[in-house]
C-alpha positions as CSV (number, residue, x, y, z in Angstrom):
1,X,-32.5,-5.6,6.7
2,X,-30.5,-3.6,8.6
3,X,-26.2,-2.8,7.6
4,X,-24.5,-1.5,10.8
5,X,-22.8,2.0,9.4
6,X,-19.6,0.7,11.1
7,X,-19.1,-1.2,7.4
8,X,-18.5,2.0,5.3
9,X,-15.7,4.0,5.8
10,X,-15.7,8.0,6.1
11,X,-14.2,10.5,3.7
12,X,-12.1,13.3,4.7
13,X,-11.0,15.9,2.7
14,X,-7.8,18.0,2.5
15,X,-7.5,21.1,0.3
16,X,-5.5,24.9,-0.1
17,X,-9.1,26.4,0.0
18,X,-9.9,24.6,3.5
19,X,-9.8,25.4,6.8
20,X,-8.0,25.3,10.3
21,X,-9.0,22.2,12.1
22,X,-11.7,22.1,14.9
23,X,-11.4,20.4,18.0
24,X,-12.3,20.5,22.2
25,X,-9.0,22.3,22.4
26,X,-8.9,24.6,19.2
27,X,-12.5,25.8,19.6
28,X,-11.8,28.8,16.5
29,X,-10.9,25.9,14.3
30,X,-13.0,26.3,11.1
31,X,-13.5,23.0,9.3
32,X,-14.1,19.2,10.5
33,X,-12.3,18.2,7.3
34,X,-15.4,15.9,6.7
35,X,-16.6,17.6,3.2
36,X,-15.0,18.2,0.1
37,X,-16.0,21.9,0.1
38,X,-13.7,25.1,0.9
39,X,-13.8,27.4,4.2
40,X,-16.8,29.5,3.3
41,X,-15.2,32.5,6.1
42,X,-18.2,31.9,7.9
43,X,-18.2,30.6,11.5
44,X,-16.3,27.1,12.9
45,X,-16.4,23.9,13.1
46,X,-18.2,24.2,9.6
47,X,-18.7,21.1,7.1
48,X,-15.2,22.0,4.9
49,X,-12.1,20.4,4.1
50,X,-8.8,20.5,6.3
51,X,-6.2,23.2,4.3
52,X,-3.4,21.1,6.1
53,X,-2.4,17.3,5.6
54,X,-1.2,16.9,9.4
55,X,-5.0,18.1,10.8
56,X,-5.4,14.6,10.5
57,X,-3.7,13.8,13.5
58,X,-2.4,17.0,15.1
59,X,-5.3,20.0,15.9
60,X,-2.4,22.5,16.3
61,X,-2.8,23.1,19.9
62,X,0.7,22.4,20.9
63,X,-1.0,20.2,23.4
64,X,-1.1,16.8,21.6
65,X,2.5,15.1,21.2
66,X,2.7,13.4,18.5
67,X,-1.2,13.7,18.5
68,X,-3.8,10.9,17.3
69,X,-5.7,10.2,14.0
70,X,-9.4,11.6,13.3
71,X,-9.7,8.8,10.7
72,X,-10.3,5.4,11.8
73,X,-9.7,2.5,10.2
74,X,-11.4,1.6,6.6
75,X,-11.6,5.5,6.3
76,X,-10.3,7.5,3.1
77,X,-8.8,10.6,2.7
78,X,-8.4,12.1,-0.4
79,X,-5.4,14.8,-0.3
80,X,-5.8,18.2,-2.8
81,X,-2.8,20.0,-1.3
82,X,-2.5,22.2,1.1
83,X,-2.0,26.2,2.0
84,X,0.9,27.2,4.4
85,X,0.0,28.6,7.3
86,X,1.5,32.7,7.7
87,X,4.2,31.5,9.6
88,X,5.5,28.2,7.5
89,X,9.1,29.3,7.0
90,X,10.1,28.0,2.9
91,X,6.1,27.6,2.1
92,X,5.9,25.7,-1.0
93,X,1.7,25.4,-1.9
94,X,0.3,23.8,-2.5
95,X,2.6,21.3,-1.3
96,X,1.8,19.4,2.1
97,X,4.8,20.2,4.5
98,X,5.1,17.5,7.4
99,X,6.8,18.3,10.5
100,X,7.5,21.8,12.1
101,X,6.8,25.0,10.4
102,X,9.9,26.5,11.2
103,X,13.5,25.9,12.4
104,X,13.0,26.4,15.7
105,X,9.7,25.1,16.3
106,X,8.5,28.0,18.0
107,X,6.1,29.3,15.9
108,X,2.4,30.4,16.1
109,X,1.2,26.8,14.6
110,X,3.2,24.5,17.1
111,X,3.2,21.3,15.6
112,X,3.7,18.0,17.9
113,X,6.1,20.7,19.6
114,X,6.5,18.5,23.0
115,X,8.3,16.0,21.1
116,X,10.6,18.0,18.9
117,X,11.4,18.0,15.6
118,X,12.6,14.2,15.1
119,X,9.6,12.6,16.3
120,X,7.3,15.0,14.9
121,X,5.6,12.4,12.1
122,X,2.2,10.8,11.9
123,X,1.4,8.1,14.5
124,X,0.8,5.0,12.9
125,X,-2.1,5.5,10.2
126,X,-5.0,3.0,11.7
127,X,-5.6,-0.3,10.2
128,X,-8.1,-1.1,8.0
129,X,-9.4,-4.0,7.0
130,X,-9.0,-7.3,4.4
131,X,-12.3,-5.8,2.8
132,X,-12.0,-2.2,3.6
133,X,-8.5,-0.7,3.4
134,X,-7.4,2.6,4.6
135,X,-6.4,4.6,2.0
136,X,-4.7,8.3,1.7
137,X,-4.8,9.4,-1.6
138,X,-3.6,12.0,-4.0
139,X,-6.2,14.1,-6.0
140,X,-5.7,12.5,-9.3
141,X,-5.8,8.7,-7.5
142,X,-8.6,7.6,-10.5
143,X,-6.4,8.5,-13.2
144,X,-3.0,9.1,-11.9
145,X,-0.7,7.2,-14.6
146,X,-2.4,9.3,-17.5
147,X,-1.0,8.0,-21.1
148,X,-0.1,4.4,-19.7
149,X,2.8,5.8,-18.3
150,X,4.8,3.8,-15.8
151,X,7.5,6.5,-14.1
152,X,5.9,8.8,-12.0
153,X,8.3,11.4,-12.5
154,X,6.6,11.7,-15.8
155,X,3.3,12.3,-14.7
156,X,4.4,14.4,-11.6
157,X,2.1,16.7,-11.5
158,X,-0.4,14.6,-11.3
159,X,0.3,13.7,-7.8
160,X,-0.1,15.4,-4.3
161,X,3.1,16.0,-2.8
162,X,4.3,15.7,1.1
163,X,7.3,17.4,1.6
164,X,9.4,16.1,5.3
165,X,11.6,18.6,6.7
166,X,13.5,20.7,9.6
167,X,15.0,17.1,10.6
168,X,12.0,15.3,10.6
169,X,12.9,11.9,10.7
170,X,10.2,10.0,8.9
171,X,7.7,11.6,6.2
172,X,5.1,9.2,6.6
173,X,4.7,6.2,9.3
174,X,3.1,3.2,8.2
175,X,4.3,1.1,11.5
176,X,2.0,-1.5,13.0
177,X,-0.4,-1.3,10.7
178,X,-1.8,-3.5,8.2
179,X,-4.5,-3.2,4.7
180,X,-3.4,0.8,3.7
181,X,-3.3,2.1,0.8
182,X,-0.9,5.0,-0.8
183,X,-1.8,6.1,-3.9
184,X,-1.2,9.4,-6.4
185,X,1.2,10.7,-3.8
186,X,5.1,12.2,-3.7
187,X,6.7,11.9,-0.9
188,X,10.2,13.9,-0.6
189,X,11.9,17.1,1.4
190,X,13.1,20.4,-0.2
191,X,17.1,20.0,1.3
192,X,19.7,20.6,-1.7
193,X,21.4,21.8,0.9
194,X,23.2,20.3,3.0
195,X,24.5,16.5,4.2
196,X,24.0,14.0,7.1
197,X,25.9,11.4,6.1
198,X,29.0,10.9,3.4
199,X,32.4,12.8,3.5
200,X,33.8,14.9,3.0
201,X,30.3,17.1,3.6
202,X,29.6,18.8,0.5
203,X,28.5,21.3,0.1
204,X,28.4,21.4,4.0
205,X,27.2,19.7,7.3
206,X,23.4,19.7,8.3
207,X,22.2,21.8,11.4
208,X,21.0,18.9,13.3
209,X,20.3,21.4,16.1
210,X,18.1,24.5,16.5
211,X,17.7,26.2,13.7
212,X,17.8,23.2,12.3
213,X,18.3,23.1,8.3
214,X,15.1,22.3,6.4
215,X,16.0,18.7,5.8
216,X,14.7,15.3,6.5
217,X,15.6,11.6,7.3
218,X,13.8,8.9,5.5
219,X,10.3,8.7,3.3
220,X,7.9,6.1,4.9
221,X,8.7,4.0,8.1
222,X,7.8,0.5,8.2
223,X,8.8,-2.4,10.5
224,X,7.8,-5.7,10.9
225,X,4.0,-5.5,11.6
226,X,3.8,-3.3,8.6
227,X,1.5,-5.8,6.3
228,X,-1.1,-5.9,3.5
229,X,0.4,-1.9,2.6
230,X,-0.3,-1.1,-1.5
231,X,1.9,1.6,-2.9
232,X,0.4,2.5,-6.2
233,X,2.0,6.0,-8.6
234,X,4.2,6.9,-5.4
235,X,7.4,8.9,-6.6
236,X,9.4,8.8,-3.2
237,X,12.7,10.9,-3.4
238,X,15.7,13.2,-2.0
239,X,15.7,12.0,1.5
240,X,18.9,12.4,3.6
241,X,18.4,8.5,4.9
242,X,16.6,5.9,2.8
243,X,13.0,6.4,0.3
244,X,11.8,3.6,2.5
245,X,13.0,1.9,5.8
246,X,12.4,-0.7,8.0
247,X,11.7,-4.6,7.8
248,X,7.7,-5.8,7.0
249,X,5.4,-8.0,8.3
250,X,3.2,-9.7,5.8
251,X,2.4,-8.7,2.3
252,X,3.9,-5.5,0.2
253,X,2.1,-4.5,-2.9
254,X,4.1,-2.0,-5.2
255,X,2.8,-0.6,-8.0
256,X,4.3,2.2,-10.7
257,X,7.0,3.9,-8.1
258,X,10.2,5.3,-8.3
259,X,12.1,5.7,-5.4
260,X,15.5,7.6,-5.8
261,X,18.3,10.2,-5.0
262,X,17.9,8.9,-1.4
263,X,20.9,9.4,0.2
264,X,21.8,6.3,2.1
265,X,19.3,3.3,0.5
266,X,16.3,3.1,-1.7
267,X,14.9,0.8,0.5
268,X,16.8,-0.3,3.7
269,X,14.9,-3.0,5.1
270,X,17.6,-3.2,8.4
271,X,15.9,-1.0,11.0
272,X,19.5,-1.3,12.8
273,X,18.7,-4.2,15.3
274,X,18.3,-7.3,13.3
275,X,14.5,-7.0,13.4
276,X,14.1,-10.3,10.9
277,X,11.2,-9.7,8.4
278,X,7.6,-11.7,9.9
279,X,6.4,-15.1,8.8
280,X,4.5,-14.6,5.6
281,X,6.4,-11.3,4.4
282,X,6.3,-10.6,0.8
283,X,6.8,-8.4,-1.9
284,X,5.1,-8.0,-5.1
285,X,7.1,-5.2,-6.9
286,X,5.4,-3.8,-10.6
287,X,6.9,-1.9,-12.7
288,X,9.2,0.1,-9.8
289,X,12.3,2.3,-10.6
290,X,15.4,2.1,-8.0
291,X,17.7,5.2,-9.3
292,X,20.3,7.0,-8.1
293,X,19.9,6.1,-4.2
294,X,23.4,7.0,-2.4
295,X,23.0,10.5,-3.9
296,X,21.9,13.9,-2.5
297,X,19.6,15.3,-4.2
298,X,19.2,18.6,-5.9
299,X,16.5,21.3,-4.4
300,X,15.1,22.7,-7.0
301,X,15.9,19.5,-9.3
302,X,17.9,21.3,-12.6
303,X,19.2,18.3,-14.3
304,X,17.9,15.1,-15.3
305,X,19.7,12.9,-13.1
306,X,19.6,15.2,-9.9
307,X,22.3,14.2,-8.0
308,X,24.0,17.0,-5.9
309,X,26.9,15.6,-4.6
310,X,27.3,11.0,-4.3
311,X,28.7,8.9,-1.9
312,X,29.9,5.4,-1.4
313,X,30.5,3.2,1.5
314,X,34.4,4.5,0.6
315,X,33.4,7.9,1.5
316,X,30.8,7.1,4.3
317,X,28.0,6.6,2.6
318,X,26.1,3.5,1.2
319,X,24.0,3.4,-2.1
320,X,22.0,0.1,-2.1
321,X,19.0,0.2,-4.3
322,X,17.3,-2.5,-2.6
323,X,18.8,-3.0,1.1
324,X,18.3,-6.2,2.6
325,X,20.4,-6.8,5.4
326,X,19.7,-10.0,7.1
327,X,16.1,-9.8,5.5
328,X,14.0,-12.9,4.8
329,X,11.2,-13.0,2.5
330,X,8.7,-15.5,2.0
331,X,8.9,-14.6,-1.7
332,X,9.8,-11.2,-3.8
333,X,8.1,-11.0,-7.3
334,X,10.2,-8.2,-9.5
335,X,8.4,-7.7,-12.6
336,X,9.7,-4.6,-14.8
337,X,12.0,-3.3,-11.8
338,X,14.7,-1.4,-13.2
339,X,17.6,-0.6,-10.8
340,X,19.7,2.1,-12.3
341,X,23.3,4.2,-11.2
342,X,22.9,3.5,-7.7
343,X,26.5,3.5,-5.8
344,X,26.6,0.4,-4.6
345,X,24.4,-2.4,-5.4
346,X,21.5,-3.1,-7.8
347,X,19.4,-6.0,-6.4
348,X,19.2,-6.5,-3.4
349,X,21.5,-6.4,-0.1
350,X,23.8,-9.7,0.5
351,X,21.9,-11.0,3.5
352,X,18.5,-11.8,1.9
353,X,17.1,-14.9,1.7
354,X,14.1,-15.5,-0.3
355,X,12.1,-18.6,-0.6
356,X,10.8,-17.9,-3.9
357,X,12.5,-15.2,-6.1
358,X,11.0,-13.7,-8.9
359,X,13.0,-11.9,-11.8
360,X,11.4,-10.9,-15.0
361,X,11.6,-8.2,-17.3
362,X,13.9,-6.1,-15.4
363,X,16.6,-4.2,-15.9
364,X,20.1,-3.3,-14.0
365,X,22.2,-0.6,-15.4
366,X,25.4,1.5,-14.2
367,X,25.3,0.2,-10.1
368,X,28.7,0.4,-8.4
369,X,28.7,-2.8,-7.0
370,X,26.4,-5.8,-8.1
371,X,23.6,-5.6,-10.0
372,X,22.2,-8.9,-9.0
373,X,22.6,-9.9,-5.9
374,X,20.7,-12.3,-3.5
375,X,21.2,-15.1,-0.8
376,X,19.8,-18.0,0.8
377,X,20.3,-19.7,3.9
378,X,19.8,-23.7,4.2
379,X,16.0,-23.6,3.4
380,X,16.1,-24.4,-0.3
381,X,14.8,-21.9,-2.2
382,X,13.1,-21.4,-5.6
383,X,14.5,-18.8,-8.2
384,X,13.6,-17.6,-11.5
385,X,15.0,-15.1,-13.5
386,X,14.2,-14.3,-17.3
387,X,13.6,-12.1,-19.9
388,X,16.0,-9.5,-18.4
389,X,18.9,-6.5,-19.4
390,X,22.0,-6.3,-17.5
391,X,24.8,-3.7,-18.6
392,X,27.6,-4.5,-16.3
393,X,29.5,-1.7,-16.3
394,X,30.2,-1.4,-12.8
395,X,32.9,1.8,-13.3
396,X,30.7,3.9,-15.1
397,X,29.9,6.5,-12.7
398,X,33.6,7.1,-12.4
399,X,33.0,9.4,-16.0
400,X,30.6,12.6,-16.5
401,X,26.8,11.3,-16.6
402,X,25.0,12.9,-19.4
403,X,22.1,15.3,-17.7
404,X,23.8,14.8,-13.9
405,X,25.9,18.0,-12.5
406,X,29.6,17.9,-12.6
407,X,29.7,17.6,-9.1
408,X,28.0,14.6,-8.6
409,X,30.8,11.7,-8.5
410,X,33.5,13.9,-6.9
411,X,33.5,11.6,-3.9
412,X,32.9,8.3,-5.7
413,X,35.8,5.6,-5.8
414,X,34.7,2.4,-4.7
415,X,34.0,0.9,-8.6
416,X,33.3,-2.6,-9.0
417,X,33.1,-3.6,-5.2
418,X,33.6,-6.9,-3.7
419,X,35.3,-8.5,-6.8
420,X,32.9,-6.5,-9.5
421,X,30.9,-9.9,-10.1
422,X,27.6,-9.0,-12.1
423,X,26.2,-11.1,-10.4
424,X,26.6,-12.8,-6.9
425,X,24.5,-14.9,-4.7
426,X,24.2,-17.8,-2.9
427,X,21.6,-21.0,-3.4
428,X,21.4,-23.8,-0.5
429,X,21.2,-27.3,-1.7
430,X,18.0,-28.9,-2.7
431,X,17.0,-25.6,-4.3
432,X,15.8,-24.4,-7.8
433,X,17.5,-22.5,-10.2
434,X,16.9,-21.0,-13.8
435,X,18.4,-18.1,-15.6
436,X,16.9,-17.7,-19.3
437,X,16.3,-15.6,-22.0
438,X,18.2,-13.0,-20.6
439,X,20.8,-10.7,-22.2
440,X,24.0,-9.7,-20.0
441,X,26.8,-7.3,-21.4
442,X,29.7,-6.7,-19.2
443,X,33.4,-5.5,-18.7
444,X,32.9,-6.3,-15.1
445,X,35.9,-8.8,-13.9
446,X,33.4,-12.0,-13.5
447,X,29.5,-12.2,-14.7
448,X,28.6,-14.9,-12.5
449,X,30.0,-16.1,-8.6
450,X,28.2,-18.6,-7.3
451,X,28.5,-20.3,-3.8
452,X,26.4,-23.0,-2.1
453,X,25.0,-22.8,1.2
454,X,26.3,-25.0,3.2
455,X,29.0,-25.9,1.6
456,X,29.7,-28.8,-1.0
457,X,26.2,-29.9,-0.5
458,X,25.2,-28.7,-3.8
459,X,25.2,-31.3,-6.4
460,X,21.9,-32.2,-6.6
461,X,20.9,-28.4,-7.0
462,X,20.2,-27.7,-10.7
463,X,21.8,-24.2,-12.1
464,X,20.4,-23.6,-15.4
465,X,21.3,-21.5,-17.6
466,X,19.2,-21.7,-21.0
467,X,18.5,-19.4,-23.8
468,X,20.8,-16.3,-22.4
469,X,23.1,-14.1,-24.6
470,X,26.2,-13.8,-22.6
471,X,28.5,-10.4,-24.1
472,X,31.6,-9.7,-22.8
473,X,34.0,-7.1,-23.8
474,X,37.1,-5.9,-21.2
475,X,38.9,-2.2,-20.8
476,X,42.3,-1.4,-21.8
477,X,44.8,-3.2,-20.2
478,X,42.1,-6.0,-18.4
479,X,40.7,-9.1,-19.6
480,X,37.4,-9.9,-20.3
481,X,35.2,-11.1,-17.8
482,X,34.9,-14.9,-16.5
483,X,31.5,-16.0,-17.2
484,X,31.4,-18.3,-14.2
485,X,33.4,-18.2,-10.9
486,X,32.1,-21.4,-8.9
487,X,32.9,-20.9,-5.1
488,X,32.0,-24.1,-4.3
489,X,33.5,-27.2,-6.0
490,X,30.0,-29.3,-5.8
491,X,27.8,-26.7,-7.9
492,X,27.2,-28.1,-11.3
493,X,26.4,-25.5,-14.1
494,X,23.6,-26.9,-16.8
495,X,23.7,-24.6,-20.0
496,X,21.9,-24.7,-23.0
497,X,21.3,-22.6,-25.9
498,X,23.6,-19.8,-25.0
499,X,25.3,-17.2,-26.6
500,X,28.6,-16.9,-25.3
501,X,31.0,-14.5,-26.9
502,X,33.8,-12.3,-25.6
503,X,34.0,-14.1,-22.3
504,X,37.1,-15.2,-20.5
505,X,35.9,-19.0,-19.7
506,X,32.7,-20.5,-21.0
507,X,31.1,-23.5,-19.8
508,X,34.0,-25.9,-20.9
509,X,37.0,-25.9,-23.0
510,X,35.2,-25.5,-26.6
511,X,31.8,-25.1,-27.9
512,X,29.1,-27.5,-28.5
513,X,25.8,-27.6,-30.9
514,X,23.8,-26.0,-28.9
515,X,26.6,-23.5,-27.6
516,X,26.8,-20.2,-29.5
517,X,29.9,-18.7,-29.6
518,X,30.1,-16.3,-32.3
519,X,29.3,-12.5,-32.0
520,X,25.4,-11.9,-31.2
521,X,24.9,-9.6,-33.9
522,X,22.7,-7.1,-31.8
523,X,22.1,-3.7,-33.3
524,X,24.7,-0.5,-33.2
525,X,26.7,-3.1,-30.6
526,X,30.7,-1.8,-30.1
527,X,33.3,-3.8,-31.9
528,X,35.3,-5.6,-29.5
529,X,38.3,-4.0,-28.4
530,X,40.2,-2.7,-25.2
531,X,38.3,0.4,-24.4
532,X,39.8,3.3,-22.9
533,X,36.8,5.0,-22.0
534,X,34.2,3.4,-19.7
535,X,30.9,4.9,-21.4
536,X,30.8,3.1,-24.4
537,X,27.9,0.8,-22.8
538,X,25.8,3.9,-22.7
539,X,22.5,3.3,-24.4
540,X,23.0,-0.3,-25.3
541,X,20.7,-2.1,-28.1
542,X,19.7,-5.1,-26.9
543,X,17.6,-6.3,-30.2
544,X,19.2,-8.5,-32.5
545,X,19.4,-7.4,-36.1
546,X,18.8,-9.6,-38.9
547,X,21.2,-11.6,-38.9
548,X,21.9,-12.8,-35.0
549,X,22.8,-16.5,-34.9
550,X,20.4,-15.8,-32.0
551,X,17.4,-15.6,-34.1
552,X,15.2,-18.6,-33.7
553,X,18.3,-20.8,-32.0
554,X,16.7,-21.3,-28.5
555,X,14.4,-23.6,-26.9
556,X,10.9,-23.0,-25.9
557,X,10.1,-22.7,-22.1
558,X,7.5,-23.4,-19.9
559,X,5.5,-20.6,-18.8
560,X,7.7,-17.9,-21.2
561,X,5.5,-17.1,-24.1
562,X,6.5,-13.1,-24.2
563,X,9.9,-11.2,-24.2
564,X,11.2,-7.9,-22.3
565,X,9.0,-5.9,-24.6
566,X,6.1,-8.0,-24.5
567,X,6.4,-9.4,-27.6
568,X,4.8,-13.3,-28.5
569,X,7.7,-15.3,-28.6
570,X,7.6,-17.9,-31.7
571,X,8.4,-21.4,-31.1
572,X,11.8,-22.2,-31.4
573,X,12.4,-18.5,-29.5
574,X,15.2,-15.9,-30.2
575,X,18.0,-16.1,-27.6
576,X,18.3,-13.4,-24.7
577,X,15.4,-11.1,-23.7
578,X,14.2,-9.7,-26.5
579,X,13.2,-11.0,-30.0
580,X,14.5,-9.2,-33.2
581,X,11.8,-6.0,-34.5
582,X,9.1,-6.8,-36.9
């Protein structure tokens, strides 16, 4: 029987030992990019690797625009690095620089030159398939995450980087297309020095114009025929814009990133016209980092938490982790998402709504403005969220960060936005809710503020709240936090098996049986006092030692048989997230 070829996908290969593309219009071109092999020196148009990532699309003539793909769709290419041409102003091999060469565009290798340096990205990478998927991969791809690591900052150079720069405005464009996959790849720019966005400019204003400063706008593009994309060991970071941006169309699998130190948003899913998200739109989000986004980054990175210079929507910038203004997912699954020091909120932008919401295992930690945050409109809507760490410490970046320069909050000031709730969402009637087993400290002014959607049509709605340790503690000269702020007079608030200690307000007036409200006994925890300094939530515990009135006090779940750690949860369960050490 005969299998047309058109079912298997071609291979192309980019690598610092290949060569300059072939092509009708570069006829000394040296490689078709077709073979994983280097430039012998011998002839063109020779079976060798591309030494250049943007080959792909662009043959160099300075006759293509923004130039078309030689892959089609179901293809792979499998990216080795790349060799900068003589010319390449800041080379950086065997990093893969996107864009123009140099600041003024006019140099030997003219890259998409007719459209200048904004629009000089990738057209859309073509579509593959439901059974054959594009894919653009890093060398490493087969064993990227080496030692079960889950941060790809800590396996770094294991991955092929693509550096964006001389304003380019998008590294990589995955509009209007579907079934890609990105794997074993960074994606950043080399700026550190200059801004685009945030005032005052520190340490100065970006050359927008020729000769433009070596910066760049946003990581990947996406908008809302971007569907069926996998992200797997990306480490997307230091953009002047957002890691990602643009709404989706379909599903969105994320796998093992971290996106951070992006100067406006981690991932702003508001392309800046309302375009709403498509029908079926989801995201499946594994193990992904969201740190530090509202923050230039450092070029070369010196400190641990590489934050040039911060700003907040007081000083012109933003800082959402997740972005997701007027967004609306079929569902979003967060599972081990950790959204950390971002300057403004943790997860996700006010004006999502999300059909079914998925919450476990995650963790939210030093955000300027909520770390939990989501919305619904009048579909009723189905939300889960356990086995997760909240530190609600909302004024923290106000003090020195251990391993960040002692620039990088000089323009910070807008601590504990919009009330400094923990968390803050809103849940239409008819909807499901459950919060359990999780573990929230907080000096923040209220943990919870909840609102119905519409209005006093709530009281059929379940909010539960069951098996949760609930720890307040307040700053000099405030008062703790209220655990719940009810917007809306018909919301009803089911609790059960809590923890509740150094709260404002509880649940009622006193506690019942299966109310805890004596001190959770979790290890190395700070004594309850008014604090005068606003890092004394750094590095919180969360286990219980041996003698938490937590220990064995909850009630088993459906469906919740591990904690945050993965640990088997016994039956009755520890309350919070995470059961005491064995």
């Amino acid at each position: 029987m005969l299998v047309s070829p058109s079912l298997f996908g071609k291979t192309w290969y980019v690598r610092p030992d290949g060569g300059t593309r072939y092509s009708s219009k570069v006829t000394s071109g040296q490689c078709d990019g077709k073979t994983d092999a280097p430039y012998d020196g011998k002839g063109v148009n020779q079976h060798c690797a591309y030494n250049d990532f943007r080959y792909l699309w662009d043959d160099d003539s300075g006759g293509v625009g923004q130039g078309a793909w030689v892959i089609a769709g179901g293809d792979t290419v499998i990216v080795r690095g790349c060799k900068a041409l003589p010319s390449q102003q800041h080379p950086s091999n065997p990093n893969c620089r996107l864009g123009w060469d140099m600041s003024t565009g006019n140099a030997p290798n003219r890259w998409c030159y007719g459209v200048g340096s904004y629009g000089c990205f990738n057209p859309p990478i073509p579509a593959g398939s439901a059974t054959q998927h594009t894919r653009i991969l890093g060398q490493n791809y087969a064993a990227c995450n080496t030692g079960g690591a889950t941060d790809p900052k800590l396996y770094e150079s294991n991955l092929t980087q693509l550096f964006g720069g001389f304003s380019l405005a998008y590294a990589l464009n995955l509009e209007n297309t579907q079934y890609v996959d990105i794997q074993c790849i960074e994606i950043t720019s080399h700026n550190g020095a200059c801004v685009t966005a945030g005032s005052p400019q520190y340490p100065r204003g970006c050359n927008s114009s020729q000769p433009l400063d070596d910066y760049a706008g946003s990581g990947v593009l996406t908008n809302n025929a971007t569907s069926n994309v996998t992200f797997q060991d990306v480490y997307v970071h230091g953009f002047n814009s957002s890691g990602l941006s643009g709404p989706i169309g379909g599903p969105i699998t994320m796998t093992r990133m971290f996106i951070g130190f992006n100067a406006f948003s981690g991932w702003n899913f508001d392309d800046g016209h309302n375009t709403p998200d498509a029908a079926g739109s989801s995201i499946n989000a594994n193990y992904v980092i969201m740190e530090g986004n509202g923050c230039y980054e450092q070029y070369p990175i010196v400190n641990a938490f590489p934050a040039q210079v911060c700003y907040d929507t007081n000083s012109q910038g933003f800082g959402d982790s997740w972005s997701g203004q007027d967004t609306t997912l079929d569902s979003f699954t967060c599972n081990h998402c950790e959204m950390l020091y971002n300057t403004k909120d943790g997860f996700i932008g006010p004006h999502t709504w999300t059909t079914t919401l998925v919450i476990e295992n995650s963790k939210s930690i030093g955000n300027m403005g909520q770390d939990w945050k989501w919305g619904g409109n009048t579909i009723p809507t189905n939300t889960t969220f356990i086995n997760n760490l909240t530190v609600g410490n909302c004024d923290r970046m106000s003090q020195p960060l251990p391993g960040a320069p002692p620039t990088y909050n000089k323009y910070l000031t807008g601590f504990c936005r919009a009330a400094g709730n923990v968390f803050a969402f809103v849940t239409p009637k008819n909807s499901h809710l459950l919060i359990a087993n999780n573990t929230v400290v907080a000096y923040s002014a209220t943990v919870f503020d909840l609102a119905c959607q519409p209005a006093n049509t709530c009281g059929s709605t379940p909010f539960t709240f069951t098996n949760n340790i609930f720890l307040g503690y307040s700053l000099k000269g405030a008062e703790p936090p209220g655990l719940f702020y009810m917007e809306d007079r018909s919301i009803k608030v089911t609790t059960s098996h809590n923890v509740e200690y150094g709260n404002r307000s509880g649940t009622g007036s006193s506690c019942r049986g299966d109310i805890t409200c004596s001190d959770p006994q979790l290890v190395n925890e700070p004594p309850q006092q008014g604090w005068t300094n606003k890092t004394f939530l750094d590095n919180f515990n969360f286990h219980p030692t041996s003698g938490s009135p937590a220990i064995g006090h909850g009630i088993a779940i459906t469906g919740i048989t591990t904690d945050y750690h993965g640990s088997a949860r016994p039956n009755p369960p520890s309350i919070g997230a995470v059961e005491p050490s064995r």
